[in-house]
C-alpha positions in Angstrom: 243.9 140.5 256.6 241.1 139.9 258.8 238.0 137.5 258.2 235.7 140.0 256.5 238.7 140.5 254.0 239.5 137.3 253.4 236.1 136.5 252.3 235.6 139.5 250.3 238.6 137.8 248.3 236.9 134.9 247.5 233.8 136.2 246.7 235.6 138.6 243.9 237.2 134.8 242.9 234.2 132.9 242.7 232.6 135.8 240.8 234.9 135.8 237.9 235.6 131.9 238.1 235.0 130.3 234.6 236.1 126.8 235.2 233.0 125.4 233.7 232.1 126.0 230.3 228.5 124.0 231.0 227.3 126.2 234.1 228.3 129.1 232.7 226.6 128.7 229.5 223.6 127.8 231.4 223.2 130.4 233.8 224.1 133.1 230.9 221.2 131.0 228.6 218.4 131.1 231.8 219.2 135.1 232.6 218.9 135.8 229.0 215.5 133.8 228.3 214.0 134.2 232.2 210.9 132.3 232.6 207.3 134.7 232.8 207.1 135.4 236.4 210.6 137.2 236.5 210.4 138.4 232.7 210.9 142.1 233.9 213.9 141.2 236.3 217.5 141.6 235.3 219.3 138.3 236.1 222.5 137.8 237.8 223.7 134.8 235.6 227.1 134.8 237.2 228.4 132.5 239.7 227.1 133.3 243.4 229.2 135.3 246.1 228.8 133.6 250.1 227.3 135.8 252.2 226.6 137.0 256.2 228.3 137.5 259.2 232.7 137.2 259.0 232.7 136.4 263.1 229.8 133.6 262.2 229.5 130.7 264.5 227.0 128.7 262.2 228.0 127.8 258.8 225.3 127.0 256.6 226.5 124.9 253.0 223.5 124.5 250.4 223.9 122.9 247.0 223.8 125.3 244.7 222.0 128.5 243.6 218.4 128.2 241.8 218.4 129.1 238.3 215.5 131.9 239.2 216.2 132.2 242.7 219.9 133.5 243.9 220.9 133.2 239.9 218.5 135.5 239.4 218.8 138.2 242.7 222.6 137.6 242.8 222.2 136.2 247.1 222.3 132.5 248.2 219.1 131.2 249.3 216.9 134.3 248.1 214.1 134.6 246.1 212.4 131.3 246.3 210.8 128.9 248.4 213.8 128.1 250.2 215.4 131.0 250.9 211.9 132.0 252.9 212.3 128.1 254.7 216.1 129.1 255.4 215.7 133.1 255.8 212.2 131.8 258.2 213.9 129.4 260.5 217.2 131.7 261.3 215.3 134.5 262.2 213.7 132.1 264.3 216.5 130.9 266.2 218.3 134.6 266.2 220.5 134.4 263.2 218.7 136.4 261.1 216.9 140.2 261.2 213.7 139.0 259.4 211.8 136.2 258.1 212.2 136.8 254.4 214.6 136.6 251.8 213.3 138.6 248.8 216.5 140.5 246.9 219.7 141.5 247.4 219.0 145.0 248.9 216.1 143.4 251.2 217.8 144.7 254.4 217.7 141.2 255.6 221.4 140.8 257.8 223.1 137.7 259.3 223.9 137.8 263.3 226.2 134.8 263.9 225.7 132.8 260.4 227.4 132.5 257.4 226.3 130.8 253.6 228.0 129.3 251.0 227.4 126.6 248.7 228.7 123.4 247.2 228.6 124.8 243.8 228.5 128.2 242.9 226.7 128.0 239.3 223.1 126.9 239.3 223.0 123.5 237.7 220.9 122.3 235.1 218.4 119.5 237.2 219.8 120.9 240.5 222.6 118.5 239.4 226.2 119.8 239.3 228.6 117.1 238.1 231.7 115.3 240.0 234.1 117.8 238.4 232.0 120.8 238.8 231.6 120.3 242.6 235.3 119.8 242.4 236.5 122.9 240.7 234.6 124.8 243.6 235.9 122.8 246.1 238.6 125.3 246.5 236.4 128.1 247.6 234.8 126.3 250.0 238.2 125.2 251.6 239.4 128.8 252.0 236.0 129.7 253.3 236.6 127.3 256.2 239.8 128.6 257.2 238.8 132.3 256.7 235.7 131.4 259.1 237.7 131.1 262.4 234.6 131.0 264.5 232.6 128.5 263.0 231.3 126.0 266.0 228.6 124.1 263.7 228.4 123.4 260.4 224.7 122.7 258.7 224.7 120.7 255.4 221.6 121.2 253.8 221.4 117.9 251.8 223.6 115.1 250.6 225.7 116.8 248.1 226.6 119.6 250.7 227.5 117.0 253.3 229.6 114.9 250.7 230.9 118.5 250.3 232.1 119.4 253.6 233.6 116.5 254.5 236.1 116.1 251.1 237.0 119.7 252.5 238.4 118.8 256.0 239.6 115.3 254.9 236.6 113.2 256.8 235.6 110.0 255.5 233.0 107.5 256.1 230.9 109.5 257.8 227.1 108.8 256.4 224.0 111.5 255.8 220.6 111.3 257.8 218.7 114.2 258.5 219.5 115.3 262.2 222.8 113.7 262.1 225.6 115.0 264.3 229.6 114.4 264.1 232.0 116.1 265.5 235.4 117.2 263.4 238.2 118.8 263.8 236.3 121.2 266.9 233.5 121.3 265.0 230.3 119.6 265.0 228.8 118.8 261.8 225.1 118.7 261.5 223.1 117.4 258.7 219.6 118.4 257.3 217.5 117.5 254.7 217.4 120.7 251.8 214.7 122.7 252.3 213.3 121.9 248.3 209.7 122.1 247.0 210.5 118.5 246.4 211.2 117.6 250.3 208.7 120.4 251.7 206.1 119.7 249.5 206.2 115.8 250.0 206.5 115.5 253.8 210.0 114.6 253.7 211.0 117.4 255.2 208.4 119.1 257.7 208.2 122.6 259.7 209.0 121.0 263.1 212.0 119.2 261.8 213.4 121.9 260.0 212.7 124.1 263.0 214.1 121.5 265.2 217.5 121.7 263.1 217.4 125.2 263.9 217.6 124.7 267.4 220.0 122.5 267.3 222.4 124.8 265.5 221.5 127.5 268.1 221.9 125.7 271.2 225.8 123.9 269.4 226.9 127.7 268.4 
């Protein structure tokens, strides 16, 4: 079985996964109530598939799904403010076909890039717990060795970088924005997450995100 199948067989696993009774009660409970804006919208209130290219030389790992953004369109990073900063910057730096990251069925294709997440659920707070991130683990550690081609690995955030490194077995290695460490062939860069709460304070600007982007190009 080649890449694109191995994935595809995760994806079906993380799909029916049920390991935790919390997310799963939550993201049934926020697809069934909605909020206004999205009242018309049918949710996907199920854990979150990964998603882009199989042959991907950048692998992208986020936190976790929004409750109204991929819990609701059923695609990482799409649907909200940071799937446009994420969906924005690739195309930018050629891993992406456009700028936007809308819905499912968007047309928007991944060239060379590859996301999955820390957690699979959307977590109440943007908060999964210890054993949460721990029951998902699993997927993320078959992802890396379906993902042959991977040459750089972007962790959007602390919990993602924690993430990754409990997967390949590397310790003491510390998170700063723009950080870069090599593993195992692979060179591990980290980013702050593109959240309201780090775009809309400063913490995380345009040119540093953009910068990030470059980065990862020029590595892959």
């Amino acid at each position: 079985m080649g890449a694109a199948g191995e994935l595809a067989a995760i994806n079906k696993r993380v799909i029916a996964c049920r390991k935790c009774p919390r997310l799963a009660k939550y993201i049934r409970t926020v697809g069934r109530e909605k909020v206004k804006r999205f009242a018309s919208d049918d949710y996907w209130a199920r854990p979150l598939p990964s998603w882009g290219d199989p042959n991907a030389t950048l692998l992208i790992v986020g936190l976790a799904p929004a409750a109204h953004g991929g819990n609701r369109t059923g695609r990482m990073f799409t649907g909200d403010s940071s799937g446009d900063w994420l969906a924005r910057a690739m195309h930018e730096a050629g891993f992406a076909s456009r700028p936007e990251s809308r819905a499912r069925d968007d047309g928007l294709v991944l060239t060379g890039a590859y996301i999955t997440a820390a957690a699979r659920c959307a977590p109440p707070d943007n908060k999964p717990s210890t054993e949460e991130l721990a029951s998902c683990a699993p997927f993320l550690i078959a992802e890396i060795a379906a993902l042959r081609e991977v040459k750089v690995v972007l962790a959007l955030g602390r919990i993602a970088f924690d993430a990754y490194c409990k997967a390949v077995g590397a310790k003491g290695l510390a998170f700063a924005h723009g950080a870069r460490y090599d593993i195992a062939g692979k060179t591990l860069v980290a980013s702050y997450h593109p959240s309201r709460q780090n775009t809309n304070t400063g913490r995380l600007t345009w040119k540093m995100w953009s910068e990030i982007f470059k980065t990862a190009r020029s590595l892959a």
